[in-house]
Backbone as CSV, one residue per row, in Angstrom:
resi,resn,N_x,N_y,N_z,CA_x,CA_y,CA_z,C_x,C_y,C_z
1,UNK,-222.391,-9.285,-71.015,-221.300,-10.091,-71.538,-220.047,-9.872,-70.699
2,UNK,-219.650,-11.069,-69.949,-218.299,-10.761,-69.430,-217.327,-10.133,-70.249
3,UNK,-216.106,-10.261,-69.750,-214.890,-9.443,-70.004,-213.517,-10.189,-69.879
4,UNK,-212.827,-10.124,-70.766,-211.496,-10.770,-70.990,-210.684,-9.319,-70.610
5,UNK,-209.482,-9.654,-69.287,-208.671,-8.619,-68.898,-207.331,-9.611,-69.567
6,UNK,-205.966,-8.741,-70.205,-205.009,-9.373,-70.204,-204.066,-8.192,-69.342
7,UNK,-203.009,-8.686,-68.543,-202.241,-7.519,-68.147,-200.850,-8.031,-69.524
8,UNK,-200.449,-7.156,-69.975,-199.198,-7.319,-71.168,-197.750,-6.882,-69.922
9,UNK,-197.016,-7.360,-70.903,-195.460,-6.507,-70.912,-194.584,-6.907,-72.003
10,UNK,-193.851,-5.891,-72.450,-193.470,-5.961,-73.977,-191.978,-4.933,-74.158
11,UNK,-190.999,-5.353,-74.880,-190.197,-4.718,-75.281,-190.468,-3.763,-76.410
12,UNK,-190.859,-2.401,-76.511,-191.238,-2.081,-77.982,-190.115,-1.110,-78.203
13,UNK,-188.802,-1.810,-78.334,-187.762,-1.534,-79.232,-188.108,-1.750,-80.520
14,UNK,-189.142,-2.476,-81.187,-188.541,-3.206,-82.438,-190.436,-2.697,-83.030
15,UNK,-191.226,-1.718,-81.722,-192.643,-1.558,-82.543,-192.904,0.009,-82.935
16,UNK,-193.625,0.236,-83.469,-194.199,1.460,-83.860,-195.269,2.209,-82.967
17,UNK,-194.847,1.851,-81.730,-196.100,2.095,-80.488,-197.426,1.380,-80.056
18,UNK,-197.962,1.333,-79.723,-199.417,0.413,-79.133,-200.014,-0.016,-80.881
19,UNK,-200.582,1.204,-81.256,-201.792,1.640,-81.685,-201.614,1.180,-83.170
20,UNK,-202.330,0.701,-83.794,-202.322,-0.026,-85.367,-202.243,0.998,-86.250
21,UNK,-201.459,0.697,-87.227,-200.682,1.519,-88.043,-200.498,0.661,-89.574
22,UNK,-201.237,1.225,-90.719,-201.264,0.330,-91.930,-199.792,0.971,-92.163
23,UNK,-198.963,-0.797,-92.391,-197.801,-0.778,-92.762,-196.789,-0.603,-91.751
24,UNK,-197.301,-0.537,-90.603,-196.145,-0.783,-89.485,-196.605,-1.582,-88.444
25,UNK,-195.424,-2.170,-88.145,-195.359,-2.976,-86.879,-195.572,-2.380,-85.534
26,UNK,-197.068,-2.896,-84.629,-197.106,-2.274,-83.526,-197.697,-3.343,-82.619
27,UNK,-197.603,-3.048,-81.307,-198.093,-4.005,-79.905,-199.618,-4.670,-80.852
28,UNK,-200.471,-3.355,-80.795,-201.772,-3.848,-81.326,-201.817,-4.574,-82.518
29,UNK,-201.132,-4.422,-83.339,-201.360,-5.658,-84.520,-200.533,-6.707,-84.246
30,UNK,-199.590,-6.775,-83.332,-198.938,-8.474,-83.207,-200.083,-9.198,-82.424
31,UNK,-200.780,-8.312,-81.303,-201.342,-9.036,-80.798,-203.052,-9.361,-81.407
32,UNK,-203.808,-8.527,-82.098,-204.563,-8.701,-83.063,-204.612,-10.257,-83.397
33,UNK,-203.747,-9.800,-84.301,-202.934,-11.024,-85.120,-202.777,-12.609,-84.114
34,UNK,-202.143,-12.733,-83.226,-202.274,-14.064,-82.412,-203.405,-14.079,-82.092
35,UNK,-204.295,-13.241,-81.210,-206.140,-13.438,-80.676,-206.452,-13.907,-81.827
36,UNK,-206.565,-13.752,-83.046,-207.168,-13.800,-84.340,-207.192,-15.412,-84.399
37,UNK,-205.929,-15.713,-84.594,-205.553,-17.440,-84.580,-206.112,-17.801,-83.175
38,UNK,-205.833,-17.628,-81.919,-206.457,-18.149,-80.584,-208.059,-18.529,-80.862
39,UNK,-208.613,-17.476,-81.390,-210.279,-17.075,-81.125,-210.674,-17.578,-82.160
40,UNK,-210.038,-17.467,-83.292,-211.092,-17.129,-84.695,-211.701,-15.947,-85.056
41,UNK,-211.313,-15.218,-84.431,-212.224,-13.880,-84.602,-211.145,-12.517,-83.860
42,UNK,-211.170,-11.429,-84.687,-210.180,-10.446,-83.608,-211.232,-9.771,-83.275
43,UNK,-211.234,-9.521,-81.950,-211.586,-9.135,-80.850,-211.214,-7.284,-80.809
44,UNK,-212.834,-6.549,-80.510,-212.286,-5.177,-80.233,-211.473,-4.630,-79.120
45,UNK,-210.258,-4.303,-78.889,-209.483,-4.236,-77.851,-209.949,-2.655,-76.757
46,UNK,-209.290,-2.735,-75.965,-209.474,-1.848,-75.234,-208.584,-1.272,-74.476
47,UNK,-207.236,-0.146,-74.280,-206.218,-0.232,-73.425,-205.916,0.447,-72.675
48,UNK,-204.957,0.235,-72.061,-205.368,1.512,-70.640,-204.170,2.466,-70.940
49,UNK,-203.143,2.338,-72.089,-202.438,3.317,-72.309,-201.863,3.029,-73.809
50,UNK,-201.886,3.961,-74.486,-201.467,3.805,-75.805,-199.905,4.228,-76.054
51,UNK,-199.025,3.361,-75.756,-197.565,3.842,-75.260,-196.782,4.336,-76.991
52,UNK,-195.900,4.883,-77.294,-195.745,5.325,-78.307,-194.378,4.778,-79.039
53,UNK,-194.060,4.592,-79.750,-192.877,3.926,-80.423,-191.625,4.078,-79.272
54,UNK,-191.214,2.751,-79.366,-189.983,2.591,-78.421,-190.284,2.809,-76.683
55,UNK,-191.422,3.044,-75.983,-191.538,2.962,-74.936,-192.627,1.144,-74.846
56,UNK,-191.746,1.476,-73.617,-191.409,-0.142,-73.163,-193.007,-0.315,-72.066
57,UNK,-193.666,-1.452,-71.763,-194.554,-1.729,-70.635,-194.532,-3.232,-70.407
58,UNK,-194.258,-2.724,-68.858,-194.333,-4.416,-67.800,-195.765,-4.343,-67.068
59,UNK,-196.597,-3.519,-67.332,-198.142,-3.957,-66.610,-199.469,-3.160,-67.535
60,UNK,-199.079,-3.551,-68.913,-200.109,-2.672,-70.084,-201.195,-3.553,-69.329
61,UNK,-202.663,-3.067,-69.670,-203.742,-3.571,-69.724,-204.535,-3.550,-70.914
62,UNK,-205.060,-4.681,-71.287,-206.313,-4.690,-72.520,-207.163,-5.631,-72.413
63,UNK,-208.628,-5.231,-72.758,-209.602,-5.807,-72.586,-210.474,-5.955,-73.789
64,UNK,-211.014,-7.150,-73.853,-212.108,-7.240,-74.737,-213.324,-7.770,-74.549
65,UNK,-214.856,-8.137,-75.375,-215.861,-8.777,-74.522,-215.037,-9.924,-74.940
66,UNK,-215.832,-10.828,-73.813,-215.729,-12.344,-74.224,-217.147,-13.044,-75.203
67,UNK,-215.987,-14.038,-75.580,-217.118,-15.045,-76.238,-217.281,-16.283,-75.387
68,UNK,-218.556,-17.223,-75.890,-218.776,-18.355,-75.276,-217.139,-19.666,-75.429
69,UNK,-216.418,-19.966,-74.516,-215.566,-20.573,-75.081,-214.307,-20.233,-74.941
70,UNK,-213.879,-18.829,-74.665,-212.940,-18.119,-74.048,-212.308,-18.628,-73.231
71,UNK,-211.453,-19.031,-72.504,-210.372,-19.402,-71.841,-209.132,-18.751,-71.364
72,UNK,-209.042,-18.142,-70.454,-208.191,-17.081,-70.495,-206.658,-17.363,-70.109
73,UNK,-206.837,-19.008,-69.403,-205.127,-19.657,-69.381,-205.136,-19.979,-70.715
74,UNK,-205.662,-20.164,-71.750,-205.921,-21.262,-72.751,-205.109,-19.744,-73.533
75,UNK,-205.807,-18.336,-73.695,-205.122,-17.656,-74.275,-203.740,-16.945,-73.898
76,UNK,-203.594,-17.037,-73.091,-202.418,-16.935,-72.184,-201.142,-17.748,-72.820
77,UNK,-201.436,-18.674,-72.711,-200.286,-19.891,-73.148,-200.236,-19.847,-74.317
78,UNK,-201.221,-19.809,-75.366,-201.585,-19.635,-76.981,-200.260,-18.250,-77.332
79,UNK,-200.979,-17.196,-76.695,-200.376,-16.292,-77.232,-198.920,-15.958,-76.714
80,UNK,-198.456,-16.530,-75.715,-197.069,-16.514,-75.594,-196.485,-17.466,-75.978
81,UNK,-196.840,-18.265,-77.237,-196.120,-19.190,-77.414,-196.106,-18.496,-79.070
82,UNK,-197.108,-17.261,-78.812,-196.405,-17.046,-80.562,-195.449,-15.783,-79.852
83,UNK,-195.848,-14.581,-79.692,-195.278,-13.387,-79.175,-194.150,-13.384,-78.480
84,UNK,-194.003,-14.229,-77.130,-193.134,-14.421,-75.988,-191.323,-14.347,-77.039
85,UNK,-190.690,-14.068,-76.167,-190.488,-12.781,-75.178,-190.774,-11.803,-75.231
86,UNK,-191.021,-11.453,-77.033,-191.122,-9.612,-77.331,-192.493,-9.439,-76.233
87,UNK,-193.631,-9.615,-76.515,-194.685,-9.301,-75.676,-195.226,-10.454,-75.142
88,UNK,-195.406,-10.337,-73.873,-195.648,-11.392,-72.758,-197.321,-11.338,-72.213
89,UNK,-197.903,-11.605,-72.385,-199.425,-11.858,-71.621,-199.225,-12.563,-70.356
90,UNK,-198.617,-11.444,-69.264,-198.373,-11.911,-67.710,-199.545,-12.617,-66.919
91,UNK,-200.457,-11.999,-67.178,-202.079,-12.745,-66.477,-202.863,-12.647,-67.485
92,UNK,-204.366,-13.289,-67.378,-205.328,-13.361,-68.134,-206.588,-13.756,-67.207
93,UNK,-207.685,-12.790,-67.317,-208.644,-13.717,-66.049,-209.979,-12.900,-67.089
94,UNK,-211.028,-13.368,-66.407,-212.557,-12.728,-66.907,-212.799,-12.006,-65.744
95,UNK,-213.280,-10.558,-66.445,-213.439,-9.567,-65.119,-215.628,-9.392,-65.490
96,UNK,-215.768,-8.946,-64.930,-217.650,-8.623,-64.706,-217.658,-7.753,-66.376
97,UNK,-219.016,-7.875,-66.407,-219.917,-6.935,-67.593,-219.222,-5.281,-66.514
98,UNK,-218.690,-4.645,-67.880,-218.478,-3.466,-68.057,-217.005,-2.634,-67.024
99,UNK,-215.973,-3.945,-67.186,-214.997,-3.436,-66.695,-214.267,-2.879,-68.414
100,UNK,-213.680,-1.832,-68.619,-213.223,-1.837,-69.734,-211.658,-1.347,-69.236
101,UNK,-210.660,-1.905,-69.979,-209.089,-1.433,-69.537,-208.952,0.112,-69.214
102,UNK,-209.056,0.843,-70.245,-209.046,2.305,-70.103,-209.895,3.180,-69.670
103,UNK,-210.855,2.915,-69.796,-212.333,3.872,-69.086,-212.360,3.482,-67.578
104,UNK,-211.922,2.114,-67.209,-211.879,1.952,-65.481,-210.717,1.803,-64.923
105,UNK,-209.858,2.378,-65.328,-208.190,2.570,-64.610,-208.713,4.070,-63.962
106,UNK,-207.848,3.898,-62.842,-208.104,5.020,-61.692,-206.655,5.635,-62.058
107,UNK,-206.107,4.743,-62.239,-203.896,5.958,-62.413,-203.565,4.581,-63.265
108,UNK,-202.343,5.539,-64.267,-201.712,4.842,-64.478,-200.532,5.318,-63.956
109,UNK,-199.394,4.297,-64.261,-197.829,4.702,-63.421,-196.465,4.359,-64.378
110,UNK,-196.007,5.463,-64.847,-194.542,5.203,-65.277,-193.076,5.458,-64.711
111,UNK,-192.428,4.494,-64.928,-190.834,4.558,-64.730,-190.126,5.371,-65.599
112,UNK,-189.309,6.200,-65.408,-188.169,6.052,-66.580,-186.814,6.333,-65.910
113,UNK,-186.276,5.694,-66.944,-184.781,5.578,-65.908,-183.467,5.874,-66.647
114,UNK,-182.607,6.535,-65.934,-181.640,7.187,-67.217,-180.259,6.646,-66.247
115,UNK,-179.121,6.385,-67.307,-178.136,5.818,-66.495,-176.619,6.647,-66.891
116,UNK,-176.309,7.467,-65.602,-175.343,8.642,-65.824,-174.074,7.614,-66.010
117,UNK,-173.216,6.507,-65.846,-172.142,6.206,-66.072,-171.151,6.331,-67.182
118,UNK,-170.112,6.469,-67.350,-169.162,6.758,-68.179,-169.397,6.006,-69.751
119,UNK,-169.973,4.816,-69.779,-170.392,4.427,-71.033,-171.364,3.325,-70.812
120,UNK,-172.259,3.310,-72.448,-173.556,2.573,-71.869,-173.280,1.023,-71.387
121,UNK,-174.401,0.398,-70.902,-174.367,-1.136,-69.749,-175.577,-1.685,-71.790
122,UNK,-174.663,-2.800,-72.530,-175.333,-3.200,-73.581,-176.374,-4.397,-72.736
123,UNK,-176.466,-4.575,-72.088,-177.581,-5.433,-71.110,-178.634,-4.909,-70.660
124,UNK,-178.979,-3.495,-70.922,-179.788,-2.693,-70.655,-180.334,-1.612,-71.270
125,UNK,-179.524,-1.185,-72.322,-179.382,-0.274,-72.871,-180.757,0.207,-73.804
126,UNK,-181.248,-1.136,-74.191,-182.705,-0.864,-75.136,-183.898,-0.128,-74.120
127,UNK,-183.643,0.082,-72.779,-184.564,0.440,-71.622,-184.257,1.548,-70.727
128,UNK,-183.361,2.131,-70.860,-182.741,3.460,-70.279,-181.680,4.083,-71.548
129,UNK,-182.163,5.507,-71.001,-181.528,6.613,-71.584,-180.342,6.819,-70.960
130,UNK,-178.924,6.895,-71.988,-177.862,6.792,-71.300,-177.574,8.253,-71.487
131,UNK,-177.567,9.172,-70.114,-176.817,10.473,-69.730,-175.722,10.684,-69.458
132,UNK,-174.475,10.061,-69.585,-173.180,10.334,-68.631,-173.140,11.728,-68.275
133,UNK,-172.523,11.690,-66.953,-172.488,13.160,-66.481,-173.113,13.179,-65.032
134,UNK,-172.705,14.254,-64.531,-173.455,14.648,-62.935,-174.651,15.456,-63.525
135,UNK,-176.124,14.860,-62.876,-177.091,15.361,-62.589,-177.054,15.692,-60.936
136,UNK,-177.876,17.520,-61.127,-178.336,17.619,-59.170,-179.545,17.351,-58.876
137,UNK,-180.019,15.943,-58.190,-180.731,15.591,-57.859,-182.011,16.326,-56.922
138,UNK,-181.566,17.184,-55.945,-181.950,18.131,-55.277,-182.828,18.934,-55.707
139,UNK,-182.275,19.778,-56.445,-183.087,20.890,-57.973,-184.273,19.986,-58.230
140,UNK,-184.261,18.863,-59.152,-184.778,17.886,-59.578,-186.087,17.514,-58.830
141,UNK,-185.676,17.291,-57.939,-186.715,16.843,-56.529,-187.688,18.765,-56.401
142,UNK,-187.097,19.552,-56.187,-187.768,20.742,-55.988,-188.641,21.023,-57.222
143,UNK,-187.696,20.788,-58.341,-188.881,21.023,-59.659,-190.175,20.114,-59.599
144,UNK,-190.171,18.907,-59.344,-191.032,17.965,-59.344,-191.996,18.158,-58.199
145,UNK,-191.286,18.599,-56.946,-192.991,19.703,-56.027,-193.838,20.370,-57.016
146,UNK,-193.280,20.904,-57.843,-194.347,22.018,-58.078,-195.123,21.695,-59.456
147,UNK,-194.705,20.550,-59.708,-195.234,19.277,-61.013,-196.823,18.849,-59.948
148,UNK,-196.722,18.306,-59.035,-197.706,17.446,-58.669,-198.929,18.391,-58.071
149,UNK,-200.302,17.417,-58.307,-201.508,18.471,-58.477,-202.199,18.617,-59.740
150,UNK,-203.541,18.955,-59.992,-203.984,19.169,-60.615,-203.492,20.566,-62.096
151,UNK,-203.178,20.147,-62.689,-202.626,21.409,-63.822,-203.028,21.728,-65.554
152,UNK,-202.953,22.283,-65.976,-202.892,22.127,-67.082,-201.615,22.080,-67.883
153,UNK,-201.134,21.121,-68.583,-200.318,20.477,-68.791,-199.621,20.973,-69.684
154,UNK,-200.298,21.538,-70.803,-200.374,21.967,-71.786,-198.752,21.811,-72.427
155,UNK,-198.131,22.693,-71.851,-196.639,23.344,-72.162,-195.782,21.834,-72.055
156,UNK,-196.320,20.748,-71.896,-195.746,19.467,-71.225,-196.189,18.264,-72.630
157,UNK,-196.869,18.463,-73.507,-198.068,17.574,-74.125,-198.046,18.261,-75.779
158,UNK,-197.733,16.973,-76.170,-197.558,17.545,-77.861,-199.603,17.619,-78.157
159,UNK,-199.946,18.757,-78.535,-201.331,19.309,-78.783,-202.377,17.931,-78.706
160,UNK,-203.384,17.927,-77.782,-204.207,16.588,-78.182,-205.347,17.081,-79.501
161,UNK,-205.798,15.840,-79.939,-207.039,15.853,-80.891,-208.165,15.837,-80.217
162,UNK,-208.006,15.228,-79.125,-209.146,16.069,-78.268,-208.956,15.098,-76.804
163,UNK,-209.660,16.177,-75.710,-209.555,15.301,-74.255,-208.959,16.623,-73.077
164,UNK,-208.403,18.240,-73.788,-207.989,18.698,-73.297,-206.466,18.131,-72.717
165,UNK,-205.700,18.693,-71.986,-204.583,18.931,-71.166,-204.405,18.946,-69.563
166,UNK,-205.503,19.070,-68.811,-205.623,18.963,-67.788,-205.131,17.763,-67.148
167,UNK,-204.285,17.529,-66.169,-204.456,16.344,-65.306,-203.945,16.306,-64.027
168,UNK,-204.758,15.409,-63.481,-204.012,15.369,-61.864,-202.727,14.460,-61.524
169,UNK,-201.545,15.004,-61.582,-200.343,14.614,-61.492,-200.382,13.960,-59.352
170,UNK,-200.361,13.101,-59.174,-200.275,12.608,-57.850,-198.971,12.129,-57.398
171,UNK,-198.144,11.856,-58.114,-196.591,11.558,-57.725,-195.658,11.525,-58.850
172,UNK,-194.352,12.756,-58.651,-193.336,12.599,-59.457,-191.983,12.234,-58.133
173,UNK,-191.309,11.213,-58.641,-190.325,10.887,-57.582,-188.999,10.950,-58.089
174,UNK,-188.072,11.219,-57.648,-186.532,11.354,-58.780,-185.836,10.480,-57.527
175,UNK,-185.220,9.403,-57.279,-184.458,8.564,-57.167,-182.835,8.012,-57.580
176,UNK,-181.928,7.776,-57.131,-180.962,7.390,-57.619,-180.589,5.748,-56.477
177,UNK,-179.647,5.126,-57.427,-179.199,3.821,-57.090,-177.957,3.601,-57.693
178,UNK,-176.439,4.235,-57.184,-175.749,3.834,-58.041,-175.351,5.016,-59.397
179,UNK,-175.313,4.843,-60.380,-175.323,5.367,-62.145,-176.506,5.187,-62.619
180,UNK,-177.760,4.932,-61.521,-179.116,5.109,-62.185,-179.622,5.963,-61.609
181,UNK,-180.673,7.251,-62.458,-181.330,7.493,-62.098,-182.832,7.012,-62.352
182,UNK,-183.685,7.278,-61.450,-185.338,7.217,-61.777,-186.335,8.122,-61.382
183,UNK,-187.115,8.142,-62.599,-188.342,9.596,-62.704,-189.601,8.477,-62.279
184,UNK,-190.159,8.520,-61.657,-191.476,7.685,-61.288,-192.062,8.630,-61.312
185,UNK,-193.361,8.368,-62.444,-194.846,9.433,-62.300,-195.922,8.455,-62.504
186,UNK,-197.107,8.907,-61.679,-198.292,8.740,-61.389,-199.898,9.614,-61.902
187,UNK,-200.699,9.344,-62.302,-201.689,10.434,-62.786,-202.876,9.621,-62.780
188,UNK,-203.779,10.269,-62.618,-205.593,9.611,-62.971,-204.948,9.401,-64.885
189,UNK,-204.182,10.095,-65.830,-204.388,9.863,-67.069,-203.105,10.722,-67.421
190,UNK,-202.008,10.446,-68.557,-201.031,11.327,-69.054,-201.384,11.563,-70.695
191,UNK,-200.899,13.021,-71.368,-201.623,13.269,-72.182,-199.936,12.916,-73.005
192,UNK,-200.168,12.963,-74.288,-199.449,12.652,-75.514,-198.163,13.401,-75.199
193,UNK,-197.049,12.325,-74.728,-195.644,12.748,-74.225,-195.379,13.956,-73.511
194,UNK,-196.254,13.386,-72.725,-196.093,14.090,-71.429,-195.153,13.729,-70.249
195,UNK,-194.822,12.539,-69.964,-194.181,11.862,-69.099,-192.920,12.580,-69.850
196,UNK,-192.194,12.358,-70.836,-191.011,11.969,-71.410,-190.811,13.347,-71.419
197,UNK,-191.837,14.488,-71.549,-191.840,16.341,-71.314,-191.445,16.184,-69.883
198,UNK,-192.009,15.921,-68.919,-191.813,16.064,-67.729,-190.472,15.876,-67.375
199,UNK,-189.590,14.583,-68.115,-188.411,13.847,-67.584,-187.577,14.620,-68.417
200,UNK,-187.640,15.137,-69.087,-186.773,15.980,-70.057,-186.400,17.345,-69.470
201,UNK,-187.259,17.888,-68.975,-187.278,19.172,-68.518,-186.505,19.259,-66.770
202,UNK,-186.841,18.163,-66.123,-186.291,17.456,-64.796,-185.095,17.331,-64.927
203,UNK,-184.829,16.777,-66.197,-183.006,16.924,-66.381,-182.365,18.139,-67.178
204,UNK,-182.630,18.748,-67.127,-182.651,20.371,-67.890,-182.871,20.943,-66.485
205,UNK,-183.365,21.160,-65.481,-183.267,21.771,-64.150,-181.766,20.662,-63.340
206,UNK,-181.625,19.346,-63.466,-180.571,18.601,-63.037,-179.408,19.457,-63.907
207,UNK,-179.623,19.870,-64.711,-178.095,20.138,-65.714,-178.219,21.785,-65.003
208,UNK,-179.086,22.290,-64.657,-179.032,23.858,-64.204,-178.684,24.274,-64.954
209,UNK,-179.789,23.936,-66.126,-180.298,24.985,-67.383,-181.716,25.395,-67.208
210,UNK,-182.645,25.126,-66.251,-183.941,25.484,-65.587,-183.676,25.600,-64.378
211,UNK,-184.373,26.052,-63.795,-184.555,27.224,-62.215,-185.890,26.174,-61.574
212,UNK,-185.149,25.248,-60.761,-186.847,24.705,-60.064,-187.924,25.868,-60.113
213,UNK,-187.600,26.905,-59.604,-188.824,27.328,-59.078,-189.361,28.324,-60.517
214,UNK,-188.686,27.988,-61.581,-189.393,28.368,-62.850,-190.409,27.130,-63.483
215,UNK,-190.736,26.470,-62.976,-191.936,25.126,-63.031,-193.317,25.947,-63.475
216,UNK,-193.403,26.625,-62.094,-195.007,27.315,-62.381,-195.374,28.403,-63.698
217,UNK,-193.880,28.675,-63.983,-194.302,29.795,-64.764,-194.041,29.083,-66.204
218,UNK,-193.505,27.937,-66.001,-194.198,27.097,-67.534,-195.298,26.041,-67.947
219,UNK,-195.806,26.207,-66.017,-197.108,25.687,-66.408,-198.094,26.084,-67.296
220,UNK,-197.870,27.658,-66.398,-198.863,29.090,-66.559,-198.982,29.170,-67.869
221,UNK,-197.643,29.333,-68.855,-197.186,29.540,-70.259,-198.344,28.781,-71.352
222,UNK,-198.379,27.764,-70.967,-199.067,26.479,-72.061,-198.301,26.561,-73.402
223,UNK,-197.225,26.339,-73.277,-196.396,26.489,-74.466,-195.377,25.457,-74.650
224,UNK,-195.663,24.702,-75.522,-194.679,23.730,-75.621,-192.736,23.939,-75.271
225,UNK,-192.736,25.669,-76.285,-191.781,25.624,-76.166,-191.437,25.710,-74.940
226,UNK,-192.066,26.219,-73.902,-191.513,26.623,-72.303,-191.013,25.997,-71.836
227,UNK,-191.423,25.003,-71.985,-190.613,23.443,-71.148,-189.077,22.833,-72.187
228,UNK,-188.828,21.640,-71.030,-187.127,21.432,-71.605,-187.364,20.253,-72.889
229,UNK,-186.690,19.888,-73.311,-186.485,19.181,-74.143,-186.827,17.427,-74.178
230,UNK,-187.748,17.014,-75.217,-188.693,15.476,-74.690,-187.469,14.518,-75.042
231,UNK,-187.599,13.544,-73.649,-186.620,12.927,-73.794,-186.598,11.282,-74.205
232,UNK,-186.020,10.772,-74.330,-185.529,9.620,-75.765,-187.082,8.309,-74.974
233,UNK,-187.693,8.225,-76.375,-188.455,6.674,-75.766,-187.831,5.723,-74.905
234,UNK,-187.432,5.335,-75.254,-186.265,4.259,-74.741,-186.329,4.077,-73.385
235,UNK,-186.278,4.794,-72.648,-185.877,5.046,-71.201,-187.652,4.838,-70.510
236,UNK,-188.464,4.962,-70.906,-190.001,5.043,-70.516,-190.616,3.603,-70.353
237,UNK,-191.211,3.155,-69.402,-191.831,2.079,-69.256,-193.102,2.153,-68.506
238,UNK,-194.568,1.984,-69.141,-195.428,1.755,-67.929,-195.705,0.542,-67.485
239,UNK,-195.348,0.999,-66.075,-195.061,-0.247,-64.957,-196.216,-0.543,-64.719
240,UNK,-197.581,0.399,-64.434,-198.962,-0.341,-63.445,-200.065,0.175,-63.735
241,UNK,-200.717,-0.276,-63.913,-202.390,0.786,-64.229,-203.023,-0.084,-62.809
242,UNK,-203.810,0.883,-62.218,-204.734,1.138,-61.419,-205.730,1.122,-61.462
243,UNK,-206.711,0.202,-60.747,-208.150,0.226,-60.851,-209.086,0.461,-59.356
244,UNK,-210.357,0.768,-59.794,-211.034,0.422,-58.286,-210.686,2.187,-57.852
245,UNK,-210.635,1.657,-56.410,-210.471,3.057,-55.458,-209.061,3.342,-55.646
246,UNK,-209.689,4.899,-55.793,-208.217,5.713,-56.107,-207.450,5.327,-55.002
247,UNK,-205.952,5.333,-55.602,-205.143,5.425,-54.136,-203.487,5.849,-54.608
């Protein structure tokens, strides 16, 4: 049975995270809910990241089988004509028997972006964490060497229900433009606020209240508390999931 790929992007200021929740509003039940009317039938989904209340995505992936009849401009247009703007269905195509969103992503990739200026930009504000203040970028950049690589995460990752802590971290980047900064991370897989551990603690070494080269020894720790402080949804977006050959 082929395969229905949608790539999403969605503001989830206003959701309760991906994942369906009796009695709250989330990505997965708005969109449930429109396939339901599109298809006639809701469809078992499949995603390549389960983003968590108030983090934002411009390249989610979800997949389901197809049925005879499927149309994937047909759902495309359907469902952004209920959802659009909050959540956008950017593409829609039929991929082969046994591509599934999350089991065949090679990396996924997040942004987050924090904006040091004197007071917040209301044009932006639902999508970055507003820091005023001097961050040292430098520090920042040195802590984040010793982030990338295979690790156990642990001290980074509110406890999983299962899947372990391990992951291969392949790029943390700290960037500035201006009164913005940006944390870009990369991984084969990130475990339960982990990104937002990572970016929290990055600016806790920027404020030189962490010691770059104290990284390893809160890897070592596996202790939540070791690490800096998880920082605001808001500011988090996954930008890209990855398929095919690693790269």
């Amino acid at each position: 049975m082929a395969v229905v790929k949608l790539v999403l992007a969605y503001d989830g200021t206003g959701f309760r995270g991906w994942a369906r929740q009796p009695g709250r509003r989330t990505v997965q039940g708005v969109l449930e809910e429109a396939l339901g009317r599109v298809l006639r039938r809701v469809p078992p989904l499949s995603v390549a990241g389960r983003t968590d209340a108030g983090v934002h995505a411009r390249g989610q992936v979800v997949s389901f089988p197809a049925a005879d009849g499927d149309d994937p401009d047909r759902i495309l247009r359907a469902v952004n004509g209920m959802l659009s703007p909050e959540v956008v269905v950017r593409a829609a195509t039929t991929m082969p028997v046994g591509f599934d969103a999350r089991r065949s992503a090679s990396a996924r990739e997040y942004r987050y972006r924090i904006d040091l200026g004197p007071v917040p930009d209301p044009f932006t504000a639902r999508f970055v964490w507003h820091r005023p203040g001097r961050l040292a970028l430098g520090p920042m950049r040195g802590a984040a060497g010793h982030l990338i690589g295979t690790h156990d995460f642990a001290s980074f990752c509110r406890a999983p229900e299962a899947g372990g802590t391990v992951r291969e971290l392949r790029e943390v980047a700290v960037s500035r433009s201006g009164d913005r900064v940006e944390v870009a991370s990369r991984a084969d897989a990130f475990c339960h606020q982990m990104v937002r551990s990572l970016v929290g603690t990055l600016v806790a070494v920027g404020e030189g209240r962490i010691e770059p080269d104290a990284i390893p020894g809160i890897l070592a720790a596996r202790d939540r508390a070791a690490a800096g402080p998880v920082a605001p949804p808001h500011g988090l977006t996954l930008e890209r999931v990855a398929y095919g050959r690693r790269r």
